[in-house]
Residue, then its C-alpha position, 0 to 999 in steps of 0.5 A: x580200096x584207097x591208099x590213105x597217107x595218115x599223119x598224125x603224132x599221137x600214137x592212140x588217135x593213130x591206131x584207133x584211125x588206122x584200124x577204122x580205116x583198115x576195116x573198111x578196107x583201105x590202105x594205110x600209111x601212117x607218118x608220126x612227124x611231118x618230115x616223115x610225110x614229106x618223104x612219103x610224099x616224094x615217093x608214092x602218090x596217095x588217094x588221099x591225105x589225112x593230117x594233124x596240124x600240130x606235128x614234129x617236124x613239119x607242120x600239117x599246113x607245110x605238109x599241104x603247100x608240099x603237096x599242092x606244089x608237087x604237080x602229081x599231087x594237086x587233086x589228091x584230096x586232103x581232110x584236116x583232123x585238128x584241135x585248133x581253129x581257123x583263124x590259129x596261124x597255123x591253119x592252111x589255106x581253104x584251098x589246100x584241103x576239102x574237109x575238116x575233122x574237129x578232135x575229137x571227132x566220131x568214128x562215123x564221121x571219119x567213115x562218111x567222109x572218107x566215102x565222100x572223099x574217095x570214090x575208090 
């Protein structure tokens, strides 16, 4: 079982995740805003970071250069579930994240990459 930091705004694509996730039994946290993540990531220390680059608050990228200038945080891997493109200003760095999860994206492979992802 990991502990998975999900953020993500749209309330449907949240409960769809987080019920896929829960089922194959992983804990979930779920943030709807940027800032809400950036309080969960000053407090606890998640398997893994999953996060929506279009979010209130703070941005998904902000979320990952928090994470990677916290020490503790560095390795934990993160998966971007995104709309937009590479080359948008607002897609972070290649080396803040180690997968991508195109919208709409399938429920399998959301599962494969998660199983690749936490070897927990």
């Amino acid at each position: 079982m990991a502990n998975i930091l999900m953020v993500e705004d749209n309330t449907f694509i949240g409960r769809v995740i987080q019920m896929v996730l829960e089922d194959i039994r992983h804990k979930v946290e779920w943030c709807k805003s940027g800032t809400e993540a950036f309080d969960v990531l000053d407090s606890k220390q998640p398997d893994l970071v999953m996060t929506d680059l279009g979010l209130p608050g703070r941005s998904g990228k902000e979320v990952l250069e928090k994470m990677r200038s916290v020490q503790r945080l560095i390795d934990v891997p993160a998966i971007i579930m995104t709309g937009s493109f590479p080359d948008d200003k607002d897609y972070p760095e290649r080396k803040f994240y180690q997968g991508i999860l195109e919208k709409p994206f399938d429920l399998e492979d959301l599962k494969n990459i998660i199983k690749k992802l936490v070897l927990i």
